[in-house]
C-alpha positions as CSV (number, residue, x, y, z in Angstrom):
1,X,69.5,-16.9,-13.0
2,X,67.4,-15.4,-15.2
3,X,65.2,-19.1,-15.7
4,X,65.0,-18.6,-12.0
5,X,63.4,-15.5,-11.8
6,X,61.0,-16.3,-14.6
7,X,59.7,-18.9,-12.6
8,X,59.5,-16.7,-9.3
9,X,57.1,-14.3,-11.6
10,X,55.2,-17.4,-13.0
11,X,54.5,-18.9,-9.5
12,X,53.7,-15.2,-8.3
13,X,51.2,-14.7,-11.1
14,X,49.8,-18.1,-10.8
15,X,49.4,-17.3,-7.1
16,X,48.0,-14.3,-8.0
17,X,45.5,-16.0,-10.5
18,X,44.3,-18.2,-7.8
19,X,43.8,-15.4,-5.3
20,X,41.7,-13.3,-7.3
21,X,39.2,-16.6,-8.4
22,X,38.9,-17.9,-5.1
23,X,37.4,-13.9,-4.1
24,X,36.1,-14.3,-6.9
25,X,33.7,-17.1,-5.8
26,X,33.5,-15.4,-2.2
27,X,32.0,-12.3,-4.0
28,X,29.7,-14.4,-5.7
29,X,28.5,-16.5,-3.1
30,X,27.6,-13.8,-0.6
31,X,25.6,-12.1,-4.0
32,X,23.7,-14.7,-3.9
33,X,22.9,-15.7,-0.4
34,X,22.2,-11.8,-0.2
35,X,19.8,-12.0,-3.1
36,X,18.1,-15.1,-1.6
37,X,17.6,-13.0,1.2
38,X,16.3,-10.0,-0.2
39,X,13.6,-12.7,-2.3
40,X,12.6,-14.0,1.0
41,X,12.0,-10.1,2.0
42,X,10.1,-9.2,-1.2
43,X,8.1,-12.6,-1.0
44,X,7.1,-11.7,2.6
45,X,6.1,-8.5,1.8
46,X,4.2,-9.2,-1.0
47,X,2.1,-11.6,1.2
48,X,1.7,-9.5,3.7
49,X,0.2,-6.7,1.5
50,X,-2.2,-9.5,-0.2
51,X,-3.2,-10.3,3.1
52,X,-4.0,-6.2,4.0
53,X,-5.5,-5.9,0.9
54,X,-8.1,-8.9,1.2
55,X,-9.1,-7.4,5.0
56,X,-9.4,-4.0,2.8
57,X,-12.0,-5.6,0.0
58,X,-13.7,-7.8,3.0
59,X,-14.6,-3.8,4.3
60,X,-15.2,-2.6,0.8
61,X,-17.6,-5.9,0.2
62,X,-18.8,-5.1,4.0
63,X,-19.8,-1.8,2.9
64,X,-21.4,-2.3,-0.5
65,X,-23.6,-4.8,1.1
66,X,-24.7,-2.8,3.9
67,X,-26.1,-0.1,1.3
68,X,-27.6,-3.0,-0.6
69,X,-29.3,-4.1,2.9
70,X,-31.2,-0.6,2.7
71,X,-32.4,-1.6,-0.9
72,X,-30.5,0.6,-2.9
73,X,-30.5,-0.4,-6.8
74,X,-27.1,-1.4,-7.6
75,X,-26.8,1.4,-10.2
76,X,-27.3,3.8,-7.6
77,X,-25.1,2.2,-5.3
78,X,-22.6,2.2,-8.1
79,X,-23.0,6.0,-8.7
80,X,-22.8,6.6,-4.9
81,X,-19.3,5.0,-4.9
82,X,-18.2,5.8,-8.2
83,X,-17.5,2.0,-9.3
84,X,-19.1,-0.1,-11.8
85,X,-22.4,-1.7,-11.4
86,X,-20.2,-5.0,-12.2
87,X,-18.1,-3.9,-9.3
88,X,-20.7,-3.5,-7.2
89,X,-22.1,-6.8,-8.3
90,X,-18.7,-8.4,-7.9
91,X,-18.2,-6.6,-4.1
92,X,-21.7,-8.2,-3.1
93,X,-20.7,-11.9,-4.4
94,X,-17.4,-11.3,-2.9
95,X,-20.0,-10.2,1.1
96,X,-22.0,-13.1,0.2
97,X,-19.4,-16.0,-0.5
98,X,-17.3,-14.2,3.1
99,X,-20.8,-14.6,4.9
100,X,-21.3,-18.1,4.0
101,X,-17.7,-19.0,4.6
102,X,-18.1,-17.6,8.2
103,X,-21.5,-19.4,8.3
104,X,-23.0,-15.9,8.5
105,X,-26.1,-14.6,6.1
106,X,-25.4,-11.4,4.1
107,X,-27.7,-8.3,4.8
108,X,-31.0,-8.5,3.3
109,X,-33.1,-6.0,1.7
110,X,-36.2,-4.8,3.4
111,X,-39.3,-6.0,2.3
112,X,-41.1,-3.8,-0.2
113,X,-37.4,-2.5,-1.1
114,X,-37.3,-1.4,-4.5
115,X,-35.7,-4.4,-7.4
116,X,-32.6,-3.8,-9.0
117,X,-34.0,-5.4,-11.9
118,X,-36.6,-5.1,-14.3
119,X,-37.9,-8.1,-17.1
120,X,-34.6,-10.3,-15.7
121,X,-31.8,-7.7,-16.4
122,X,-30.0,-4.9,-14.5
123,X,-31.4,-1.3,-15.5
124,X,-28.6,-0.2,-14.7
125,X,-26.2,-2.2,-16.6
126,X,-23.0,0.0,-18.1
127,X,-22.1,-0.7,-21.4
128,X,-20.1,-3.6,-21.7
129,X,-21.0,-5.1,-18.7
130,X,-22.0,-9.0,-19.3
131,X,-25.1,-10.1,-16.9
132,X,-26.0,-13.3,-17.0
133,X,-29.9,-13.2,-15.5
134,X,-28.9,-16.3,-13.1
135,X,-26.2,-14.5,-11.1
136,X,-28.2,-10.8,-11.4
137,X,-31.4,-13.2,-9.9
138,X,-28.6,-14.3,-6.7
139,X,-27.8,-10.4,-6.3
140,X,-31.6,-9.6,-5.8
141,X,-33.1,-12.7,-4.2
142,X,-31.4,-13.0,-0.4
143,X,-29.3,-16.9,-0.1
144,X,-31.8,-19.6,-0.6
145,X,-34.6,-17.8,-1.7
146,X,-35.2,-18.2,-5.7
147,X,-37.3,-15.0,-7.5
């Protein structure tokens, strides 16, 4: 009697063993599929913000240009938005490459319009801020024509 009930409890705990392993992988399984999901969710989002963002620095690139078209040193334009000359040279690369991807020409600078540069470099160039005299020359000189 009592080898029987020892192997009641052994059955009943090896029952219970099994039980608990196969929630076990249930609990794991929906962690994961849950997870996946919530990846998918993040990965979506972060794609979506890239995307708002790039419409966001098309304006800012818009913008900087625009001022540019008016002739505005970019030192001045720099102080006006309270960036970096570099960023302000970066923002009008980033209006020029958009306007020749949409097979547009970027604002040009009125003619007589005061140079951003003097002798080949930026007189208005921060600290720090590398300028190599070709790309300074393709901020000054409007697409296609060399100064």
């Amino acid at each position: 009697m009592r080898e029987r009930q020892r192997e009641k409890e052994i059955k009943a705990a090896v029952a219970e063993h099994i039980a608990a392993w196969q929630a076990i992988n249930a609990i794991i399984t929906r962690r994961d599929f849950e997870i996946e999901q919530l990846r998918n969710r993040i990965a979506e989002l972060e794609a979506a913000a890239t995307e708002q963002v790039e419409v966001q620095r098309d304006r800012q690139a818009s913008a900087v240009a625009a001022i540019k078209h008016h002739g505005d040193p970019d030192g001045d334009i720099a102080d006006l938005l309270e960036i970096t000359p570099r960023q302000v040279r970066q923002l009008l690369a980033a209006a020029r490459s958009k306007a020749d991807i949409v097979g547009g020409s970027p604002p040009r600078a009125p003619a007589g319009a005061p140079k951003t540069t003097q002798s080949g470099k930026n007189r208005n160039t921060a600290p720090g801020d590398a300028v190599n005299e070709e790309s300074e020359a393709q901020i000054e000189a409007p697409s296609g024509n060399p100064t």
